[in-house]
C-alpha positions, -999 to +999 in steps of 0.1 A: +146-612+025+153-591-003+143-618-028+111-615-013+105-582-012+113-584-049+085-608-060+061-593-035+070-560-054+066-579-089+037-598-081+020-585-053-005-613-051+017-645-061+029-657-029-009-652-012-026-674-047-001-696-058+023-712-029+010-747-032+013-749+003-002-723+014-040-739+007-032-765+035-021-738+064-045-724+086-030-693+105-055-687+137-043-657+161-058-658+196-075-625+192-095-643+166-103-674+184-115-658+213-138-636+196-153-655+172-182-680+174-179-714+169-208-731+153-204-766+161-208-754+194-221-721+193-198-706+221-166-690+215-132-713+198-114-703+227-125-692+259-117-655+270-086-648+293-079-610+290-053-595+298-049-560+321-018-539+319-003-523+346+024-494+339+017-486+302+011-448+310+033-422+300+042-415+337+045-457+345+083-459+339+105-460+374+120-429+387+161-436+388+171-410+408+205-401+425+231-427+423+215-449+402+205-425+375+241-410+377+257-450+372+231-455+338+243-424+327+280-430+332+277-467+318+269-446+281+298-424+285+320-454+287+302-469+254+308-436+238+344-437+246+347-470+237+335-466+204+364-443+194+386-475+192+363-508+193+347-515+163+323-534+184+311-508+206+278-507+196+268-538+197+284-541+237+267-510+243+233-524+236+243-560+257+253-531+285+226-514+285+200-545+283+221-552+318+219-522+336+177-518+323+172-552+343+183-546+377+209-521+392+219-557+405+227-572+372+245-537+362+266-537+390+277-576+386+285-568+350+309-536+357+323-557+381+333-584+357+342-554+332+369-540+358+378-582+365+371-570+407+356-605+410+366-641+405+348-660+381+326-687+396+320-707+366+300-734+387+275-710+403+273-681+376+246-681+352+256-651+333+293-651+326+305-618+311+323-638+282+284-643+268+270-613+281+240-623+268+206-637+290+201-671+297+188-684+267+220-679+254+213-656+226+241-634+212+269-655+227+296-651+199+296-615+196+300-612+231+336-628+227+343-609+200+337-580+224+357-591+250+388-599+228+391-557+224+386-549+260+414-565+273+434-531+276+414-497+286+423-463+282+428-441+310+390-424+307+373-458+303+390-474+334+380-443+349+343-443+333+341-476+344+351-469+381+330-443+385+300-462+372+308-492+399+310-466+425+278-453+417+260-485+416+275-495+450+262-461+467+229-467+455+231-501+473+197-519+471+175-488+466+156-505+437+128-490+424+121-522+402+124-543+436+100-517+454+077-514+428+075-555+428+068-552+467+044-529+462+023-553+439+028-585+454+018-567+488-010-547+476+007-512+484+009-495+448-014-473+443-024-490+414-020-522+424-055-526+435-053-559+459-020-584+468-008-604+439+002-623+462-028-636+469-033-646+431-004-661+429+027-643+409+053-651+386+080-627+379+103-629+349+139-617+344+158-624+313+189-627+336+199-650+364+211-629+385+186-604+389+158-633+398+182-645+421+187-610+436+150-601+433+141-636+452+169-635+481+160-598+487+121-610+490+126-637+509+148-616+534+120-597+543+094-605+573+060-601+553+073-632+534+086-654+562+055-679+558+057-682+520+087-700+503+093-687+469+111-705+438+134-698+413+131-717+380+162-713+362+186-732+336+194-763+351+207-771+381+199-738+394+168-740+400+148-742+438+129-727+464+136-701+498+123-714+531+128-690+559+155-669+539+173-703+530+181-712+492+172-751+489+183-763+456+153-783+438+147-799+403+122-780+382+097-807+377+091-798+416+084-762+410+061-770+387+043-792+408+040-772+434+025-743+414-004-770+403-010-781+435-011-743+452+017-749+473+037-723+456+022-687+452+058-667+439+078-679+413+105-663+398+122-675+367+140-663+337+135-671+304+141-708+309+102-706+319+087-688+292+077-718+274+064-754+276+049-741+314+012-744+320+012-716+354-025-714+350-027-717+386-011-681+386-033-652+379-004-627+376+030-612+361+059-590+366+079-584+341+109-574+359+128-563+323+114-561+291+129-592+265+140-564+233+128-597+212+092-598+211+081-634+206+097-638+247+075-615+260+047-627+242+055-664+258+058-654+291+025-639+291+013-671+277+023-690+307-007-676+326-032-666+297-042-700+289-068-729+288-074-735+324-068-703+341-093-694+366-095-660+363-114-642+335-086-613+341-047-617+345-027-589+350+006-581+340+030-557+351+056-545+330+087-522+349+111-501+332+129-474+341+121-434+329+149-422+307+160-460+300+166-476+267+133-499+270+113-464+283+124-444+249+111-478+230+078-473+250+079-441+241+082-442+204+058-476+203+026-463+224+006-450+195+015-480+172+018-511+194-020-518+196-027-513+155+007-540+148-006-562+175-040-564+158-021-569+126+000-595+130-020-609+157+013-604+180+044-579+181+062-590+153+101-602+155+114-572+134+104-551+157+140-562+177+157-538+156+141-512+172+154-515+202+189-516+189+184-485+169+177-465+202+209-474+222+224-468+194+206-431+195+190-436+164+157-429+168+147-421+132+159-454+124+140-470+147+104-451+136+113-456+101+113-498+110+080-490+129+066-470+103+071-500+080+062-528+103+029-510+111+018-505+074+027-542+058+005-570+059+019-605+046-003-620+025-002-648+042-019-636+070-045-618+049-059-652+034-050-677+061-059-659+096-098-673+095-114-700+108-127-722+080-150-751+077-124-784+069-124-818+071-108-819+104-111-855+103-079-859+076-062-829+091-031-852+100-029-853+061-028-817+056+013-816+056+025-857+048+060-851+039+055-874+005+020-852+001+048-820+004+076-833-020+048-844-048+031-809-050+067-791-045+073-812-079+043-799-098+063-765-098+045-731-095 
């Protein structure tokens, strides 16, 4: 990286002019495709599926209020005494948090783990505190690393860690994220406009065991008794809820029961943001926010493609007010639109952002969006349009012998 940012310095232009294989790449966001004309055909390259977000205002974060708000509170002032012996702390504080901003559920499984109050289930559990990580299994190692150090708490972080359990425990099922998902689904919200339901919905969590929670707590409930609802998932824990029953399933039969309409809710964690085609689906609840931003951007893509229906999906994104991904929100609103329409989508980098404000450093974290918001690659400058080419030899464009002879030629 810094290489690069050393010749882009030196020669601005270089990389943009005289990569020779850069002439044979054609970059084409969807923001361009679906608003520019194609003339072979004189309608659009890609046909129109916006996108309506619900949520974004500045009073669209989840109240946590009482216990709950207490127990998210507590869980930092066991990462702050933590830090004055682990050199790892902040990097578990961020895993922590990430938790405990996905469901009150998921937070309460991990302090459990924390305090070793439960036996591992190694055959059943998806999210193993040894990983601490979501189910795509990013992050893994440090998470050992981590755990290596906690074997032996201080008096005020067993004590930290109590309370927080506590907490979590009196706030019981109380939600907000599992209300405000009922209130879509079911048309309630005030700004829900109309069931979801009805639409069909898929809702996303990064973690196992807050779709799992999120799916038996739905399918517990009497305006759902008619409906069964499944959970997509790594495998072998994947299926469906009939009548409040789990019935394990493969996932090549959730799939096709989505197609053929048979199955309007779908839960599913990260395992289903990509290769899907949910088309049949018109919207999304994003039960937690993915801190990178290339997952959100493929979950939304499950619905938002070729073949959806609707002219309009909608997409829910829940966080909670005072959280880690609400202070992200926060510092983002007035930028996210002008990098999306940069880059075409949220750019990768923009990960570090999140880190920066669990670790409370939030002049770090404008200072990344600062930069990320003002840089252009050149690549994306020359390469984003649409250009008339001689489609007809495009599977010559990158020949690997085509590649090797014109790395040769040098620059």
């Amino acid at each position: 990286m810094r290489q690069v940012q050393l010749i882009n310095h030196v020669l601005p232009e270089f990389a943009g002019r005289f990569n020779p294989l850069l002439r044979c790449i054609v970059r084409r966001t969807r923001g361009y495709l679906e608003s520019t004309i194609n003339p072979a055909t004189g309608s659009y390259f890609l046909p129109r599926v916006s996108v309506r977000l619900f949520g974004e205002s500045a009073d669209g974060a989840l109240t946590l209020g009482g216990y709950l708000l207490d127990a998210y509170h507590e869980a930092e002032t066991f990462c702050r005494l933590l830090q004055k012996r682990v050199k790892a702390a902040g990097f578990f504080k961020t895993l922590l948090l990430r938790r405990l901003g996905s469901s009150m559920e998921a937070g309460r499984r991990t302090v459990t783990k924390l305090l070793s109050l439960e036996a591992e289930d190694a055959a059943d559990e998806e999210d193993d505190f040894t990983e601490l990580a979501d189910e795509s299994g990013e992050q893994r190692q440090p998470g050992r690393e981590v755990q290596s150090e906690l074997r032996d708490y201080t008096e005020a972080e067993a004590a930290s860690l109590e309370r927080c359990l506590m907490l979590l425990q009196q706030g019981g099922n109380r939600d907000p994220k599992l209300e405000a998902v009922l209130g879509y689904l079911l048309g309630t919200r005030a700004d829900s406009e109309s069931r979801w339901l009805d639409a069909g919905c898929i809702l996303f969590s990064q973690y196992y065991d807050t779709a799992r929670w999120v799916g038996e707590e739905l399918a517990g409930r009497g305006e759902f008794a008619d409906q069964d609802l499944g959970l997509y998932a790594g495998s072998g824990r994947s299926g469906f809820w009939r009548g409040g029953v789990f019935q394990r399933c493969e996932r090549d039969t959730l799939k096709q029961r989505v197609r053929d309409g048979s199955l309007k809710i779908l839960l599913g964690t990260d395992a289903a943001s990509e290769g899907l085609n949910l088309q049949r689906l018109g919207t999304l609840i994003n039960i937690d926010l993915p801190w990178n931003p290339t997952r959100l951007e493929q979950r939304k893509g499950r619905i938002q493609r070729i073949g959806q229906s609707r002219g309009e999906v909608w997409v829910a994104n829940l966080r909670y007010r005072g959280s880690v991904e609400d202070r992200v929100h926060e510092v983002l609103a007035d930028r996210l639109e002008a990098i999306h329409d940069l880059f075409g989508q949220i750019p990768d980098t923009l990960e570090d952002v999140w880190v920066q404000l669990a670790l409370d450093n939030e002049q770090a974290a404008r200072q990344l969006i600062d930069r990320t918001a003002s840089a252009r690659n050149p690549f994306d400058a020359k390469y984003s349009r649409v250009e008339d080419a001689d489609w007809e030899t495009c599977s010559l464009v990158m020949d690997p012998l085509q590649v090797r002879e014109e790395l040769r030629k040098g620059w």
